[in-house]
C-alpha positions in Angstrom: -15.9 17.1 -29.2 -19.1 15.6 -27.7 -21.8 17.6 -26.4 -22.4 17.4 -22.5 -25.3 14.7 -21.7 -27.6 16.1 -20.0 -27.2 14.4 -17.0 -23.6 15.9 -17.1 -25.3 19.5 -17.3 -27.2 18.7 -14.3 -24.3 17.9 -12.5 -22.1 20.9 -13.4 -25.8 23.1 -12.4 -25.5 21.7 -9.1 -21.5 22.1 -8.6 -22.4 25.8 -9.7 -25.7 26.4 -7.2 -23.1 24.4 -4.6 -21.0 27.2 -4.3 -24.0 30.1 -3.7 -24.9 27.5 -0.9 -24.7 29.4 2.4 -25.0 26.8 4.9 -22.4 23.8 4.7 -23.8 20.1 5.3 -22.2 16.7 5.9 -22.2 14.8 2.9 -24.2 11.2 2.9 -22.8 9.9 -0.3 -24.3 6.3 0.5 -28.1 8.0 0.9 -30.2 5.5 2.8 -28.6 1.9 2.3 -32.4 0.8 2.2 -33.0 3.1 -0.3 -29.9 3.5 -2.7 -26.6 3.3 -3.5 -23.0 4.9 -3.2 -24.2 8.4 -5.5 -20.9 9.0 -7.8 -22.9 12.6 -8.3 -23.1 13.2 -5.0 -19.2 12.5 -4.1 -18.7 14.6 -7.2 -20.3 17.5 -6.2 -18.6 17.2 -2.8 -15.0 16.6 -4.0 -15.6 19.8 -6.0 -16.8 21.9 -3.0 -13.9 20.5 -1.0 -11.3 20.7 -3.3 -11.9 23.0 -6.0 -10.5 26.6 -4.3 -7.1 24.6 -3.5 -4.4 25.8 -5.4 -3.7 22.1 -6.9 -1.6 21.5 -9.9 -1.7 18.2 -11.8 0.5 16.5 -14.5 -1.7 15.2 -17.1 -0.3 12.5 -19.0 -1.6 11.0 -21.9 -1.4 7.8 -23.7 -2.9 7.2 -26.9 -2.2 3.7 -28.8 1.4 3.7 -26.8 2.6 7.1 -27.7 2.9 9.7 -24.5 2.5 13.1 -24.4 2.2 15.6 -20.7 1.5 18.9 -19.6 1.4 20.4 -16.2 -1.8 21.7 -15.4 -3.0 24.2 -12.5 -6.6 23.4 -11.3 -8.7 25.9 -13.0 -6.4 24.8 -16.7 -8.4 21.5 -16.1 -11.4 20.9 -18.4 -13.9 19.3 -15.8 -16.4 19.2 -18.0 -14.9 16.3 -20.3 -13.3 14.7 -17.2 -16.1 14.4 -14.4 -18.3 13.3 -17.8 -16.6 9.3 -17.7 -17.3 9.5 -13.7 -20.7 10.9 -13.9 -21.8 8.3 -16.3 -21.2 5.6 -14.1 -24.1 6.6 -11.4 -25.8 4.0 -9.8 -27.3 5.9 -6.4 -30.7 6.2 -8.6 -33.0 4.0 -7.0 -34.0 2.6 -10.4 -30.3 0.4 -9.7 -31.8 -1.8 -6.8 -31.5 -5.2 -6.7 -28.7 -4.7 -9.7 -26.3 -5.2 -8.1 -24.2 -7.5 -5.4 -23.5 -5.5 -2.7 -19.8 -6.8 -0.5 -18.9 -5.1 2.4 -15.3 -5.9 3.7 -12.3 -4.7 6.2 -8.4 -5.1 5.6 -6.5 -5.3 8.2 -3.1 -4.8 6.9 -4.2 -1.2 5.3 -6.8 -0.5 7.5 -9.4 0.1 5.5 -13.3 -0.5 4.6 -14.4 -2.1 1.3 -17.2 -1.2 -0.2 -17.7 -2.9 -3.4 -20.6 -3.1 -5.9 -21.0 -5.8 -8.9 -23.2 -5.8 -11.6 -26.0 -8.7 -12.0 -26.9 -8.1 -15.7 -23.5 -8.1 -17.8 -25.5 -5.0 -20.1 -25.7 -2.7 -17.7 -23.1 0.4 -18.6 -21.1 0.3 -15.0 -19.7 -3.3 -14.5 -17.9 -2.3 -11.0 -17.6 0.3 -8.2 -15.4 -0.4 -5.4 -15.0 2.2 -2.5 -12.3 2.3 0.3 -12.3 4.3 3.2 -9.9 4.6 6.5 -11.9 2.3 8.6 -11.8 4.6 11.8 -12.6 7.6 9.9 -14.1 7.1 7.2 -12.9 9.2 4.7 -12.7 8.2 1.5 -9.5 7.1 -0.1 -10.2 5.6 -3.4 -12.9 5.1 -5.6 -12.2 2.3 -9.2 -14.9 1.7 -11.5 -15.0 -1.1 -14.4 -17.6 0.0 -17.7 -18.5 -2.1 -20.7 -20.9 -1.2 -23.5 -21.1 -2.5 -26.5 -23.7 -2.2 -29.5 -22.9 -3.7 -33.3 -20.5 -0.9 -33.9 -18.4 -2.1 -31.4 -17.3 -2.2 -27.6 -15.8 -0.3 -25.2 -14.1 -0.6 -21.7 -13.2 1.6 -19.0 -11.3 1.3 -15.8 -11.3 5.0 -13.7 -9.2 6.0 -10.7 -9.7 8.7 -8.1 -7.7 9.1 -5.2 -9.2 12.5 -3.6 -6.7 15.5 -4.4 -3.8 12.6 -5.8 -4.6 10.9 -9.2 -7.6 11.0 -11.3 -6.8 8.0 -14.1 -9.3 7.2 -17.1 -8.7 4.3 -19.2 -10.6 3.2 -21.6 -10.0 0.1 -24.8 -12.2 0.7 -27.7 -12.5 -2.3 -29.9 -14.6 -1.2 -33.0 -16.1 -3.4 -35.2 -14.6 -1.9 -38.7 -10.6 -0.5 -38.0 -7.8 -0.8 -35.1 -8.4 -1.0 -31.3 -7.5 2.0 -29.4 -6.2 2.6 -25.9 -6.5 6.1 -24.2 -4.7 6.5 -20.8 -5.5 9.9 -19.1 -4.0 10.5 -15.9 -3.8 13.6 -13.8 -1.4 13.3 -10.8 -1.6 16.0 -8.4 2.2 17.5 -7.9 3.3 18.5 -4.1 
């Protein structure tokens, strides 16, 4: 099992001092537009404050090179850690992202929702896409997918992640090595009513 990045650990710091917090504050996941973009983190650590006291219970399913396997899960069974790692990895509200990325802003009618979406100028950075939706008269967040790519001589790998707040969490990611077989890993945790 990998070892936390540090980054991770200074999520999971702040998701613990979250919860000593006293005084509740309104979220601003998109920071200053000016000044930075949509913070993953940020949404993380609000999810988790909003969500993590519910008594949720997921199905995890997972698929690994076409064979299936499930459990049912209750919230605190969960291992975070090694699931909020593939979201937290994909952060690009540092301001050191800038001018990396196309910025589209658009509305659909037929679902009523806003579009935020995010595409990477330099095909080497690590996250590829972001695209946000929202209920475009109030905002709230309905969906977040983000698109990875990395690759180096041992290989490459690609990732497409899910969240729909307190309704799936999906990770999928294609590893194509350089030396032996692909492999597909599907991870999918769907919240049961």
């Amino acid at each position: 099992m990998k070892q936390p990045t540090f980054k991770l650990s200074i999520v999971l710091v702040l998701i613990a001092l979250s919860f000593s917090a006293c005084k509740e504050r309104i979220p601003d996941y998109f920071a200053n537009v000016e000044g930075s973009y949509f913070s993953i983190n940020q949404f993380i650590l609000e999810e988790w404050r909003t969500h993590a006291r519910e008594p949720i219970v997921f199905k995890k399913t997972v698929t690994l090179n076409g064979k299936t396997d499930s459990t049912v899960n209750n919230v605190m069974q969960v291992d975070w850690i090694d699931v909020l790692r593939y979201f937290s990895e994909t952060e690009i509200g540092d301001r050191k992202f800038l001018g990396k990325y196309k910025f589209t802003q658009f509305d659909d009618d037929m679902d009523n929702t806003t579009n935020l979406y995010y595409m990477a100028l330099d095909e080497n950075l690590y996250t590829q896409k972001l695209l946000i939706t929202m209920n475009k008269f109030s905002k709230k967040l309905t969906g977040i997918y983000i698109e990875t790519d990395k690759s180096n001589y041992f290989g490459s790998t690609h990732q497409k992640l899910l969240y729909r707040p307190a309704k799936t969490i999906q990770i999928q990611q294609f590893e194509h090595p350089l030396i032996g077989g692909k492999k597909e890993l599907k991870i999918q945790y769907d919240a049961l009513d």
